[in-house]
PQR file with spaces between the fields and no chain letter, atoms N, CA, C, O and H, PARSE charges and radii, in Angstrom:
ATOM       1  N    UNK     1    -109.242  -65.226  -24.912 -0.4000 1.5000
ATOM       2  CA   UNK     1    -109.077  -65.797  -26.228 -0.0000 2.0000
ATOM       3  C    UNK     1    -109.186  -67.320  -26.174  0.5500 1.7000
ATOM       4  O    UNK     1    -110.026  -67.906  -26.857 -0.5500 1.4000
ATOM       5  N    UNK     2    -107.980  -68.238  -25.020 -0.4000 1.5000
ATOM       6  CA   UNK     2    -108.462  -69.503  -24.820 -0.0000 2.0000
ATOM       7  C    UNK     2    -110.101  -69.879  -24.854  0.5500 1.7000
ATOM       8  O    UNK     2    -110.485  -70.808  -25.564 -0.5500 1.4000
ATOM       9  H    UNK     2    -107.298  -67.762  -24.465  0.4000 1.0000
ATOM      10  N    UNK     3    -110.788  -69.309  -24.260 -0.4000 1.5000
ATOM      11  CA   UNK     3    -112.476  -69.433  -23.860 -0.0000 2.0000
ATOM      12  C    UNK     3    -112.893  -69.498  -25.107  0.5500 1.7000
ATOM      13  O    UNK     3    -113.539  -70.484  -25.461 -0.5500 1.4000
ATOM      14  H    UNK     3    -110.476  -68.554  -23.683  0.4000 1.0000
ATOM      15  N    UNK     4    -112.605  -68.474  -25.996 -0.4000 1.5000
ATOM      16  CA   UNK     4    -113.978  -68.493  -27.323 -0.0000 2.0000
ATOM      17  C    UNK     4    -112.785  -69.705  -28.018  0.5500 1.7000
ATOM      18  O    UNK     4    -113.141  -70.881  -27.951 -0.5500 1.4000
ATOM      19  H    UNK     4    -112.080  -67.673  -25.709  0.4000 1.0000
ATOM      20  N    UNK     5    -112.137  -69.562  -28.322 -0.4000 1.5000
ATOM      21  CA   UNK     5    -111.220  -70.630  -28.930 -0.0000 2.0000
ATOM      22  C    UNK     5    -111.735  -72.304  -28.524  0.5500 1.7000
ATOM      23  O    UNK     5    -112.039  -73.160  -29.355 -0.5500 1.4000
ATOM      24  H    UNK     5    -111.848  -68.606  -28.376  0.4000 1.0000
ATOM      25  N    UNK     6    -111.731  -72.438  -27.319 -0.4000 1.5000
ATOM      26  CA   UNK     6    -112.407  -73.350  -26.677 -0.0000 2.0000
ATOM      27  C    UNK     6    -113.941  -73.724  -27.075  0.5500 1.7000
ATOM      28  O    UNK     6    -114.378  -74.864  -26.916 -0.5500 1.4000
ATOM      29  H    UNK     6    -111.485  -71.743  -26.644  0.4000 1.0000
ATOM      30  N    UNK     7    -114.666  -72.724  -27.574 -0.4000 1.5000
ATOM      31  CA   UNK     7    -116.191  -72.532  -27.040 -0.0000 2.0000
ATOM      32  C    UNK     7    -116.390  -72.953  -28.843  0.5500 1.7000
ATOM      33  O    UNK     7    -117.177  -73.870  -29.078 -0.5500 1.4000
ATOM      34  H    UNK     7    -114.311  -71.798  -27.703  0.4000 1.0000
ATOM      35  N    UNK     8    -115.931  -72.518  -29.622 -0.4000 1.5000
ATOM      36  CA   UNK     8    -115.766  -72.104  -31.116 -0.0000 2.0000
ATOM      37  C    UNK     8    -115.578  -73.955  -31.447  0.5500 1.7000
ATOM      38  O    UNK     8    -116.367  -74.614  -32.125 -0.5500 1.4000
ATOM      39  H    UNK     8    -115.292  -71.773  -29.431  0.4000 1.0000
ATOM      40  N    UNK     9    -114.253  -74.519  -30.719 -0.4000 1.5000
ATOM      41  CA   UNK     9    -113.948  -75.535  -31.377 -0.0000 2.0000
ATOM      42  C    UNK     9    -115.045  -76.730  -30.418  0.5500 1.7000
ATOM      43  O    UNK     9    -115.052  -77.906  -30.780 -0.5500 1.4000
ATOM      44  H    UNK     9    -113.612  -73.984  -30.169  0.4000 1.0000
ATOM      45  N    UNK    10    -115.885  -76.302  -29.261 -0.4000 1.5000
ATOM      46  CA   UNK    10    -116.985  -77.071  -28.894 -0.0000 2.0000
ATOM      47  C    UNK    10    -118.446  -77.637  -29.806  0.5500 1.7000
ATOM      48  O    UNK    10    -119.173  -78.630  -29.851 -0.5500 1.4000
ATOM      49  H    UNK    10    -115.880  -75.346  -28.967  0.4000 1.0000
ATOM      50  N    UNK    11    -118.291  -76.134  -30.539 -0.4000 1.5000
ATOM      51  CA   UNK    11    -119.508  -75.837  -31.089 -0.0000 2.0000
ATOM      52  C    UNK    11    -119.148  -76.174  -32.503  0.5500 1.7000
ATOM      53  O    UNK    11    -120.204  -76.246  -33.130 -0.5500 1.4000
ATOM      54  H    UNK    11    -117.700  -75.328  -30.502  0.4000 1.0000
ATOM      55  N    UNK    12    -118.465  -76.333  -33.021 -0.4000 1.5000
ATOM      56  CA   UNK    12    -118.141  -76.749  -34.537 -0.0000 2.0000
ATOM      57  C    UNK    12    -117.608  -78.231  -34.489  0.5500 1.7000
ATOM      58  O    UNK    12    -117.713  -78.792  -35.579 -0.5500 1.4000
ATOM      59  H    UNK    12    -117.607  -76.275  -32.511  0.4000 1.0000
ATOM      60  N    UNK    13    -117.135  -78.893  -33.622 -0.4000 1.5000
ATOM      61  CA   UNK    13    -117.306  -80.277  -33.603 -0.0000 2.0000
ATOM      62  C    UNK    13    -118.612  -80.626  -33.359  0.5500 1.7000
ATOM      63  O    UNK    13    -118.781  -81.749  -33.833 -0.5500 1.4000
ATOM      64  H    UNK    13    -117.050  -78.436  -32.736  0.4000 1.0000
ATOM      65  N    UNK    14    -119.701  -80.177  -32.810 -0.4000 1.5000
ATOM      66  CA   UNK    14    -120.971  -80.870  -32.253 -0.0000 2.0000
ATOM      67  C    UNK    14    -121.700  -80.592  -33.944  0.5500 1.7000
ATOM      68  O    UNK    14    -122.520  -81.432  -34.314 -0.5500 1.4000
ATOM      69  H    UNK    14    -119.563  -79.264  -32.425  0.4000 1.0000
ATOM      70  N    UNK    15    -121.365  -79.420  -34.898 -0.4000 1.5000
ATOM      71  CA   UNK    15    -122.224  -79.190  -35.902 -0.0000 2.0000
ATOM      72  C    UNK    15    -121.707  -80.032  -36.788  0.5500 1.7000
ATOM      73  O    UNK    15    -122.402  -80.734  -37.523 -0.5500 1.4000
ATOM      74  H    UNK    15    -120.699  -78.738  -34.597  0.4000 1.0000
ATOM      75  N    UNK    16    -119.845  -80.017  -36.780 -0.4000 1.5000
ATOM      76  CA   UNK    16    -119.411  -81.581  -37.959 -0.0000 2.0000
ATOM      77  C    UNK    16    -120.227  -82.794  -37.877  0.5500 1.7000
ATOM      78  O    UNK    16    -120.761  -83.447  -38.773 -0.5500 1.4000
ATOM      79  H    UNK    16    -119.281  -79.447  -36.183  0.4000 1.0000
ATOM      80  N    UNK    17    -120.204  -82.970  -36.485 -0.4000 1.5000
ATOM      81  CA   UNK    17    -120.691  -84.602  -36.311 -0.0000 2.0000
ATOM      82  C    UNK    17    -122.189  -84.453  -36.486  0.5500 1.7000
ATOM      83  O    UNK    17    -122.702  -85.358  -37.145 -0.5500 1.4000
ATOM      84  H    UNK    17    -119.770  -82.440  -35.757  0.4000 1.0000
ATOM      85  N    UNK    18    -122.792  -83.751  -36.156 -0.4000 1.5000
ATOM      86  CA   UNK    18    -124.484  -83.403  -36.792 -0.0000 2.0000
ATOM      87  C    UNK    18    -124.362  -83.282  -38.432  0.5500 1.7000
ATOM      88  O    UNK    18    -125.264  -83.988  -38.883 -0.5500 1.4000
ATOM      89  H    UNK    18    -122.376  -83.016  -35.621  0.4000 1.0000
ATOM      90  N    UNK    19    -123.840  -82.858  -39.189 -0.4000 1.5000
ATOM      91  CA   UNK    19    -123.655  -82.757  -40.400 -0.0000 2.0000
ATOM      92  C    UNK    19    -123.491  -84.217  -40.890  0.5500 1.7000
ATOM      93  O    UNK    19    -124.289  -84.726  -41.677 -0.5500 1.4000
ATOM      94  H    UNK    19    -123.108  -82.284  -38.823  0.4000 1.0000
ATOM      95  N    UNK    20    -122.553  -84.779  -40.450 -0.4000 1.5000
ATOM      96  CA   UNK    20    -121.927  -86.394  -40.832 -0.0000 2.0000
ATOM      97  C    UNK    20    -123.165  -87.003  -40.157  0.5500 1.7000
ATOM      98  O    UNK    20    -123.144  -88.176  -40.529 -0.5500 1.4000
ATOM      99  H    UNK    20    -121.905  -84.366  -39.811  0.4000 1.0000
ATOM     100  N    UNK    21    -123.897  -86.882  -39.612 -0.4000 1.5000
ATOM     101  CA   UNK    21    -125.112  -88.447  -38.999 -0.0000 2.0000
ATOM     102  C    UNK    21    -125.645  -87.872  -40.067  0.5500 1.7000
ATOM     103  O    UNK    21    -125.414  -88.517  -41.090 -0.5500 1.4000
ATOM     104  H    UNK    21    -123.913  -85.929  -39.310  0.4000 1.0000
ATOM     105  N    UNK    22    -126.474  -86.591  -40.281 -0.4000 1.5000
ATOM     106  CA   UNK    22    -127.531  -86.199  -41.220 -0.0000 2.0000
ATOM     107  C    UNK    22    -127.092  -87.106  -42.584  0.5500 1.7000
ATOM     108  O    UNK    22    -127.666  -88.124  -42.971 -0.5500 1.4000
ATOM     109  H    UNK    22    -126.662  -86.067  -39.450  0.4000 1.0000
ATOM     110  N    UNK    23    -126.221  -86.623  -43.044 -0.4000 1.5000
ATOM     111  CA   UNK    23    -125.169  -87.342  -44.501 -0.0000 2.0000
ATOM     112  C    UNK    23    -125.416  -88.887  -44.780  0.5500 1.7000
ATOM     113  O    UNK    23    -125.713  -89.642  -45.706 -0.5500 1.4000
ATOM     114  H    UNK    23    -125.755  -85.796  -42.730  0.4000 1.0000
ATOM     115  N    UNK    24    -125.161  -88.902  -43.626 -0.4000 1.5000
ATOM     116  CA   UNK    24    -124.942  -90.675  -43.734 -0.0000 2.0000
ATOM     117  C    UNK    24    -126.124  -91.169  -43.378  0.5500 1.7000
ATOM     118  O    UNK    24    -126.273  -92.154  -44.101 -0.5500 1.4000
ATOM     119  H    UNK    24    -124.920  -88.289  -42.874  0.4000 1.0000
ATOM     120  N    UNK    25    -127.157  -91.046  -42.604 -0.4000 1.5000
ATOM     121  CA   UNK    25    -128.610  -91.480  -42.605 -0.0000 2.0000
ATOM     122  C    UNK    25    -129.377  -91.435  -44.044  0.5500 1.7000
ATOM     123  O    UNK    25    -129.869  -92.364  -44.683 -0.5500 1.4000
ATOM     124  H    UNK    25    -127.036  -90.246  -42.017  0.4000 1.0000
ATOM     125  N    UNK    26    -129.306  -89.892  -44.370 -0.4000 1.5000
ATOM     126  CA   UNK    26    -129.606  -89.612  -45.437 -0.0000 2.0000
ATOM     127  C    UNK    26    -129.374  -90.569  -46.757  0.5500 1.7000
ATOM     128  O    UNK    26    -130.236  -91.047  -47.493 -0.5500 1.4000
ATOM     129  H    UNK    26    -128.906  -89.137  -43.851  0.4000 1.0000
ATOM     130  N    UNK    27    -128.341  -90.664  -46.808 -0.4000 1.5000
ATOM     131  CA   UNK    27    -127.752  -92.069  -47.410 -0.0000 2.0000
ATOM     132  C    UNK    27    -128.031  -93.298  -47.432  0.5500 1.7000
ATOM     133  O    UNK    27    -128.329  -94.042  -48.367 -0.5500 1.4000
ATOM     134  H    UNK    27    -127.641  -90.276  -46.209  0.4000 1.0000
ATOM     135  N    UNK    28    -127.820  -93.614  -45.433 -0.4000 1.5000
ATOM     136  CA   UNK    28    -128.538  -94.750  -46.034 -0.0000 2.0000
ATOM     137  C    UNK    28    -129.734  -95.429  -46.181  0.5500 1.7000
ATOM     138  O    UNK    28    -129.949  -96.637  -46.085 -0.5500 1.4000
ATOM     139  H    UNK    28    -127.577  -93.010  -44.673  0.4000 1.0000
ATOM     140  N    UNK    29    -130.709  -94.250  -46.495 -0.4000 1.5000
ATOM     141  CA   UNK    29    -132.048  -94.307  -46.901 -0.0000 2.0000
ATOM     142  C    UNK    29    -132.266  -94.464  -48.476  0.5500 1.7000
ATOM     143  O    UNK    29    -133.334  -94.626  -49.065 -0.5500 1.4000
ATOM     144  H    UNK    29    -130.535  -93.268  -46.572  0.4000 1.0000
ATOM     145  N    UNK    30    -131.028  -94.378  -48.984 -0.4000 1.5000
ATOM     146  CA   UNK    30    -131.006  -94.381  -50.598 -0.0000 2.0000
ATOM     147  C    UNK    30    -131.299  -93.037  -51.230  0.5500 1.7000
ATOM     148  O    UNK    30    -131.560  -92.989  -52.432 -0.5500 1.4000
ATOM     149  H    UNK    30    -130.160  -94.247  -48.505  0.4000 1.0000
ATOM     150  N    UNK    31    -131.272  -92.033  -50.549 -0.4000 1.5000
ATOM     151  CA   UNK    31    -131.129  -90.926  -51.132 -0.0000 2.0000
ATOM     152  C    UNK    31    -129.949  -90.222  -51.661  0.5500 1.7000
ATOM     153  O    UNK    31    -129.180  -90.325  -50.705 -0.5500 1.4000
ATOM     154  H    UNK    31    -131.060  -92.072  -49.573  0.4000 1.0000
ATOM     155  N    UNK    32    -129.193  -89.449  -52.744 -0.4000 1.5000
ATOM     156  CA   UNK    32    -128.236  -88.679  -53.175 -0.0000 2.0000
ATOM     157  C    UNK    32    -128.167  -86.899  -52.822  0.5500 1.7000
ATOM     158  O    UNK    32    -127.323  -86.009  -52.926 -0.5500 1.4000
ATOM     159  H    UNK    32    -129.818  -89.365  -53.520  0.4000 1.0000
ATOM     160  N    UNK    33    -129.122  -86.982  -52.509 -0.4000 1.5000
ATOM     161  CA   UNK    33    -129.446  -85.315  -52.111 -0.0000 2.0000
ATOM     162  C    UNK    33    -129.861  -84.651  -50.904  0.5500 1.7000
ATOM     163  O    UNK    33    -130.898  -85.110  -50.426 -0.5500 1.4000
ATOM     164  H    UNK    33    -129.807  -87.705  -52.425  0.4000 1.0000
ATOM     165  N    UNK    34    -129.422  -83.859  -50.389 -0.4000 1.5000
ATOM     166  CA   UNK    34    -130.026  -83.068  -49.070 -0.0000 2.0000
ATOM     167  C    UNK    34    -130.000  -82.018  -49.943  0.5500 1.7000
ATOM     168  O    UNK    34    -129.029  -81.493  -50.489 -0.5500 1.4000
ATOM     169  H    UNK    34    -128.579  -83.486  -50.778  0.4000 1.0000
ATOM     170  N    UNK    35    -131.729  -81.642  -50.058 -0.4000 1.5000
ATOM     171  CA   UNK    35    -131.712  -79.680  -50.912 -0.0000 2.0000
ATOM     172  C    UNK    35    -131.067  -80.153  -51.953  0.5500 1.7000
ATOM     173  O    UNK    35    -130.944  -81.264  -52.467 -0.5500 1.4000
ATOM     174  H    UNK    35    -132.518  -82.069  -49.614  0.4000 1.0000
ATOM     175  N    UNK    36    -130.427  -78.406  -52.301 -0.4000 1.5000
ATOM     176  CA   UNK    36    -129.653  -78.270  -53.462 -0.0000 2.0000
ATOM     177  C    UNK    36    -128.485  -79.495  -53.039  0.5500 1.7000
ATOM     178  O    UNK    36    -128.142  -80.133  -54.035 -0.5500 1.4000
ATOM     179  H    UNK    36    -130.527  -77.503  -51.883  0.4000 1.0000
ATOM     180  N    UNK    37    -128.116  -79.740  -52.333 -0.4000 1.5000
ATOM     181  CA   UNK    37    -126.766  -80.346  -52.251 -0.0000 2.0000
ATOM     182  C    UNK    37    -126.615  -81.757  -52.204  0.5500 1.7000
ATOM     183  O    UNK    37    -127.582  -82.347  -51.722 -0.5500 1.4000
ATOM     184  H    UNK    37    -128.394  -79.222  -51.524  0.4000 1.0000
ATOM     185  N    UNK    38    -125.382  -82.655  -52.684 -0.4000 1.5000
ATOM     186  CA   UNK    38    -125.389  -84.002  -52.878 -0.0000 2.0000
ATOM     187  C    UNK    38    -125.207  -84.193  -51.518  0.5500 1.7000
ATOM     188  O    UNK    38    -125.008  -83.198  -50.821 -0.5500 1.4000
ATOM     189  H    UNK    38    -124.596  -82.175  -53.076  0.4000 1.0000
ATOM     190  N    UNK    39    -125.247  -85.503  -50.921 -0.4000 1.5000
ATOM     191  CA   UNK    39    -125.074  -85.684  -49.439 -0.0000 2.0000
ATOM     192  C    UNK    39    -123.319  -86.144  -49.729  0.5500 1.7000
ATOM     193  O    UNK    39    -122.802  -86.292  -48.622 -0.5500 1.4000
ATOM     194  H    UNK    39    -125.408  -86.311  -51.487  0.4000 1.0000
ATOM     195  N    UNK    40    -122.654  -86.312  -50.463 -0.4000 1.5000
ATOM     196  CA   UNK    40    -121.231  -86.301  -50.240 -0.0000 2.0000
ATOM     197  C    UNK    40    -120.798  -85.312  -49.983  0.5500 1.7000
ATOM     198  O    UNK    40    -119.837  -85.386  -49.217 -0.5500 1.4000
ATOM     199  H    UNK    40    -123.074  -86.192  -51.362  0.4000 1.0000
ATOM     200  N    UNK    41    -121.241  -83.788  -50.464 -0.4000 1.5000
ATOM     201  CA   UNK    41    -120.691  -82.664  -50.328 -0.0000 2.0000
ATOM     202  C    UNK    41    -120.971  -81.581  -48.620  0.5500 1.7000
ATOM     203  O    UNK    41    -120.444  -80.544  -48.219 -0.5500 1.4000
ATOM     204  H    UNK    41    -122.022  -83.727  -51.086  0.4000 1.0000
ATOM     205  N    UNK    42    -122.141  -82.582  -47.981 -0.4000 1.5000
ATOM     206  CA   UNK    42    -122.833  -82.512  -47.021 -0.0000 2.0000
ATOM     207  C    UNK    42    -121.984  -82.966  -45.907  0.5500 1.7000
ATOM     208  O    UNK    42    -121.758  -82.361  -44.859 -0.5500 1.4000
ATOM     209  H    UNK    42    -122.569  -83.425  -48.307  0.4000 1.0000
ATOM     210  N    UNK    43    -121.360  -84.603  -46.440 -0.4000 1.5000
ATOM     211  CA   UNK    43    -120.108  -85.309  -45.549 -0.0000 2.0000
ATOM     212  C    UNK    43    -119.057  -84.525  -45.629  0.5500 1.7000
ATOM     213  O    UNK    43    -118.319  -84.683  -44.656 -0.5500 1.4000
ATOM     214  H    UNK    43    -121.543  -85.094  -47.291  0.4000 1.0000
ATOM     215  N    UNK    44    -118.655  -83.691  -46.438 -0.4000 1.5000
ATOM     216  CA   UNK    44    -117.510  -83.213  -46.482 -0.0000 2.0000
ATOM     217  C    UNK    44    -116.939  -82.124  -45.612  0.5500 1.7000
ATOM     218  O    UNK    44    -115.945  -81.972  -44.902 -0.5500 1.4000
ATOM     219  H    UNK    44    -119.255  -83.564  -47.229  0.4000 1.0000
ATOM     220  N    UNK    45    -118.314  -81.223  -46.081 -0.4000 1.5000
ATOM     221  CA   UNK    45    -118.516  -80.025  -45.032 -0.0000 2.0000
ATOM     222  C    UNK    45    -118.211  -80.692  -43.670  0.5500 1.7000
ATOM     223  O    UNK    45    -117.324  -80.318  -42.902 -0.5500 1.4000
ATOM     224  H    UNK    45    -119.122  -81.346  -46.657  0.4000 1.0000
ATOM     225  N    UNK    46    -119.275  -81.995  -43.414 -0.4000 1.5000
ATOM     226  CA   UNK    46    -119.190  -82.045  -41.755 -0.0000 2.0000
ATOM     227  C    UNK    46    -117.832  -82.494  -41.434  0.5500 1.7000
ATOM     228  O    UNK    46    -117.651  -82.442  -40.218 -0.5500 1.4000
ATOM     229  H    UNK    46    -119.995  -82.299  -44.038  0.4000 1.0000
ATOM     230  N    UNK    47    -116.752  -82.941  -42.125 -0.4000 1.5000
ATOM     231  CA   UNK    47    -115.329  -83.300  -41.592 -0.0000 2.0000
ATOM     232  C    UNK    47    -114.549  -81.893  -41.629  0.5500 1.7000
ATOM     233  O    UNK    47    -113.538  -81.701  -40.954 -0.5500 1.4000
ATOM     234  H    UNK    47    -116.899  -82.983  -43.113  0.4000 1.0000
ATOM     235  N    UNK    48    -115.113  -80.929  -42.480 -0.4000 1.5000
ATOM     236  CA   UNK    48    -114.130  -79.968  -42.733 -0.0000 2.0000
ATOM     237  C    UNK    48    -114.469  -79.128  -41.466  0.5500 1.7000
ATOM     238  O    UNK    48    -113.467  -78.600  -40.984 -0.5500 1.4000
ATOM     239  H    UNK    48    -115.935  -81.085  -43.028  0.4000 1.0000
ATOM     240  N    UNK    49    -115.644  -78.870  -40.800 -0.4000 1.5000
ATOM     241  CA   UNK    49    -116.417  -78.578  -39.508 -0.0000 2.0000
ATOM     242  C    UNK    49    -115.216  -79.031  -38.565  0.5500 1.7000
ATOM     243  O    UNK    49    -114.404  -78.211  -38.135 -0.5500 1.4000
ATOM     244  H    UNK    49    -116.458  -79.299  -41.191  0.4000 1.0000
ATOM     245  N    UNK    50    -115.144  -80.680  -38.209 -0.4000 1.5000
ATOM     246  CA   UNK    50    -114.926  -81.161  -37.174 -0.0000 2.0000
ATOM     247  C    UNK    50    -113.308  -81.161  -37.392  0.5500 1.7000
ATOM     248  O    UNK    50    -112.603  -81.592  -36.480 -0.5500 1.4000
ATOM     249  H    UNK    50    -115.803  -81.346  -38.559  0.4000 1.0000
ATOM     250  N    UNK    51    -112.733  -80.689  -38.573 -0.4000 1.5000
ATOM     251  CA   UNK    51    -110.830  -80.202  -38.551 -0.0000 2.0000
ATOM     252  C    UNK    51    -111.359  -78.949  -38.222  0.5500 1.7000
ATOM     253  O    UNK    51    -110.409  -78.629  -37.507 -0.5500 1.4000
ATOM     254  H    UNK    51    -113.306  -80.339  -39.313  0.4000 1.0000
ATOM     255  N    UNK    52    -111.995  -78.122  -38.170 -0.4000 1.5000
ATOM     256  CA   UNK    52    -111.799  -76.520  -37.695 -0.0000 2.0000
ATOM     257  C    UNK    52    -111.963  -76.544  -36.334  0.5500 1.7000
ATOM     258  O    UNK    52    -111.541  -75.561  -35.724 -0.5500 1.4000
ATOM     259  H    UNK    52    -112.766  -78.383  -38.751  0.4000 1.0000
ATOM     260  N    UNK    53    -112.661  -77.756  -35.488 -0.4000 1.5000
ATOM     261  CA   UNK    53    -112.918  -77.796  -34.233 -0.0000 2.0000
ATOM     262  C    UNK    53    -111.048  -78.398  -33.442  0.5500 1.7000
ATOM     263  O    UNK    53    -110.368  -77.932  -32.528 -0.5500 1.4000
ATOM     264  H    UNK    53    -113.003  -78.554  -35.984  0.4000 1.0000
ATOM     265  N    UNK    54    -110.882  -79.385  -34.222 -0.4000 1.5000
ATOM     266  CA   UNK    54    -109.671  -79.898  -34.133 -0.0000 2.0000
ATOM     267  C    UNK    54    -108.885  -78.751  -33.769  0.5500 1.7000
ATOM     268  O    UNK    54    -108.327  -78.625  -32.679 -0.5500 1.4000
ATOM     269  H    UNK    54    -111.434  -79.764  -34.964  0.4000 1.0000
ATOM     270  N    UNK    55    -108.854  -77.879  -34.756 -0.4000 1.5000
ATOM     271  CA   UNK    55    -107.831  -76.758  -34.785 -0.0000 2.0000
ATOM     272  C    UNK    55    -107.628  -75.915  -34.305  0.5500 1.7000
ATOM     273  O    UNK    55    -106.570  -75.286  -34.299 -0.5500 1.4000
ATOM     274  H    UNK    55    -109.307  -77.982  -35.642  0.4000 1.0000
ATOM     275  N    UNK    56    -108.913  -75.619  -33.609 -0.4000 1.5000
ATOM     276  CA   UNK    56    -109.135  -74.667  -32.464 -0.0000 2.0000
ATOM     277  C    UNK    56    -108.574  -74.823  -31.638  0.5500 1.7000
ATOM     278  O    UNK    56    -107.850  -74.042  -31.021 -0.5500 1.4000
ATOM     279  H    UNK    56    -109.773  -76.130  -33.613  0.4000 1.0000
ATOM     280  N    UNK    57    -109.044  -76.958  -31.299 -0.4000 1.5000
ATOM     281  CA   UNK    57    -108.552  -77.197  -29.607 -0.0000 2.0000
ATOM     282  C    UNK    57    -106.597  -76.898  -29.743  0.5500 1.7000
ATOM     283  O    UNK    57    -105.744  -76.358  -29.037 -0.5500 1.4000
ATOM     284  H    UNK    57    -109.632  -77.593  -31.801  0.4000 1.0000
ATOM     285  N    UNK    58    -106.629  -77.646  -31.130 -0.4000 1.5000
ATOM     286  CA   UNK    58    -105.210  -77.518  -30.728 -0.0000 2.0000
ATOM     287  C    UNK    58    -104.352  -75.815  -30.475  0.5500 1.7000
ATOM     288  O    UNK    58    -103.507  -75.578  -29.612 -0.5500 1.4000
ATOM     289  H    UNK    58    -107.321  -78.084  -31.703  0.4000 1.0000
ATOM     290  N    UNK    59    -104.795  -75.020  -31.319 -0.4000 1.5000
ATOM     291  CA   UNK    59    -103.948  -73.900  -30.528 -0.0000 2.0000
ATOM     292  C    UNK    59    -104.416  -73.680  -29.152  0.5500 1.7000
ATOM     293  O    UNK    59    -103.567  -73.196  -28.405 -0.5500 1.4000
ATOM     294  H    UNK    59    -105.482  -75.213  -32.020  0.4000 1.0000
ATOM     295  N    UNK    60    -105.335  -73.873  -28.748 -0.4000 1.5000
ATOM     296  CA   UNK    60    -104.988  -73.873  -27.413 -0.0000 2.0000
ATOM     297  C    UNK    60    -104.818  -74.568  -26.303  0.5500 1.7000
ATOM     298  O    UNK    60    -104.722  -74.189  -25.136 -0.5500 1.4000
ATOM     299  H    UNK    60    -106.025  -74.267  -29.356  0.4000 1.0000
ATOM     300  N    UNK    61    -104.780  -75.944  -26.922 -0.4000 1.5000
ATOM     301  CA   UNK    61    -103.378  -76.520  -26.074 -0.0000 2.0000
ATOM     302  C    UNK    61    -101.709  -75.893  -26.068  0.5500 1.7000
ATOM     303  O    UNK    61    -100.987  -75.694  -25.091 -0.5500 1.4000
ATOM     304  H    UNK    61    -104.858  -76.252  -27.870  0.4000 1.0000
ATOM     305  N    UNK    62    -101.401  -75.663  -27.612 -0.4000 1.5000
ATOM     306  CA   UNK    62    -100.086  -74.815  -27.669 -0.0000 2.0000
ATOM     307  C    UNK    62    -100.286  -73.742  -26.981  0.5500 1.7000
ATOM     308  O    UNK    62     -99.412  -73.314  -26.227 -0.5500 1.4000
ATOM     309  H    UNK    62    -101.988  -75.825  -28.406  0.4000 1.0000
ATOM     310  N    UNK    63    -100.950  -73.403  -27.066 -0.4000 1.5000
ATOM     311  CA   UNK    63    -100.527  -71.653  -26.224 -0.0000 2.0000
ATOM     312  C    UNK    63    -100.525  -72.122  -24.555  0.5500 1.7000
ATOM     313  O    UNK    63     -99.840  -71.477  -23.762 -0.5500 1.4000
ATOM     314  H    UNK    63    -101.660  -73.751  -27.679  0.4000 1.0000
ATOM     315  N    UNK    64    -101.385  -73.347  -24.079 -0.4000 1.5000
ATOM     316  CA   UNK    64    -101.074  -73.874  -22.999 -0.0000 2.0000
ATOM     317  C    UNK    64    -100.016  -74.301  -22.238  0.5500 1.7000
ATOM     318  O    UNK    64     -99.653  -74.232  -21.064 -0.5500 1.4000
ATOM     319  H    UNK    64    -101.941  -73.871  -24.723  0.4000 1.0000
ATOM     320  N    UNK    65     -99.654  -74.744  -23.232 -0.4000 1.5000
ATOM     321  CA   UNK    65     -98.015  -75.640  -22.996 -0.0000 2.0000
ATOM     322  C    UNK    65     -96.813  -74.438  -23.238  0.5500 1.7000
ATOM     323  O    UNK    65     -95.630  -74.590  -22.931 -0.5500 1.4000
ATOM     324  H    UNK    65     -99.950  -74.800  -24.186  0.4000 1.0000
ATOM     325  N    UNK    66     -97.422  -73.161  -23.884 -0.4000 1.5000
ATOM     326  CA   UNK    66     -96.310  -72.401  -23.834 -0.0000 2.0000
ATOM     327  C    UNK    66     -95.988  -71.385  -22.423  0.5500 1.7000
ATOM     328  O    UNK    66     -94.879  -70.878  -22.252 -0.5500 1.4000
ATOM     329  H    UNK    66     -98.383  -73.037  -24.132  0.4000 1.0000
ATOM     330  N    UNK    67     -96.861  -71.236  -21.700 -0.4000 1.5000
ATOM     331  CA   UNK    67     -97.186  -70.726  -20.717 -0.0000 2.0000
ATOM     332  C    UNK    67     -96.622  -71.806  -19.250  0.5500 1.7000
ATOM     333  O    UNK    67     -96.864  -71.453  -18.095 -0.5500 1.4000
ATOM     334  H    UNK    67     -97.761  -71.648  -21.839  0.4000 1.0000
């Protein structure tokens, strides 16, 4: 469970922070849109990405420290 927990919060921080460069380049090219979507809603996703990566690592540090 540590492993995919681990592997999960590897892989969803690397797609937040890919989400947030895309956003913000995008931006500051003077554009408002990626696709259907505004590029704020684009930034948002990628922070909400990189707290699910957060959140991963952290339970398993707790379950680390409980052991």
């Amino acid at each position: 469970m540590q492993s995919l927990l681990l592997w999960i919060g590897r892989l969803a921080g690397l797609l937040g922070v890919l989400l947030v460069i895309v956003a913000v380049v995008r931006r500051a090219s003077g554009a408002f849109s990626l696709g259907a979507f505004q590029v704020g809603t684009v930034l948002q996703g990628g922070v909400a990405v990189m707290v699910l990566s957060c959140l991963a690592y952290l339970i398993v540090l707790a379950e680390f420290r409980r052991r």
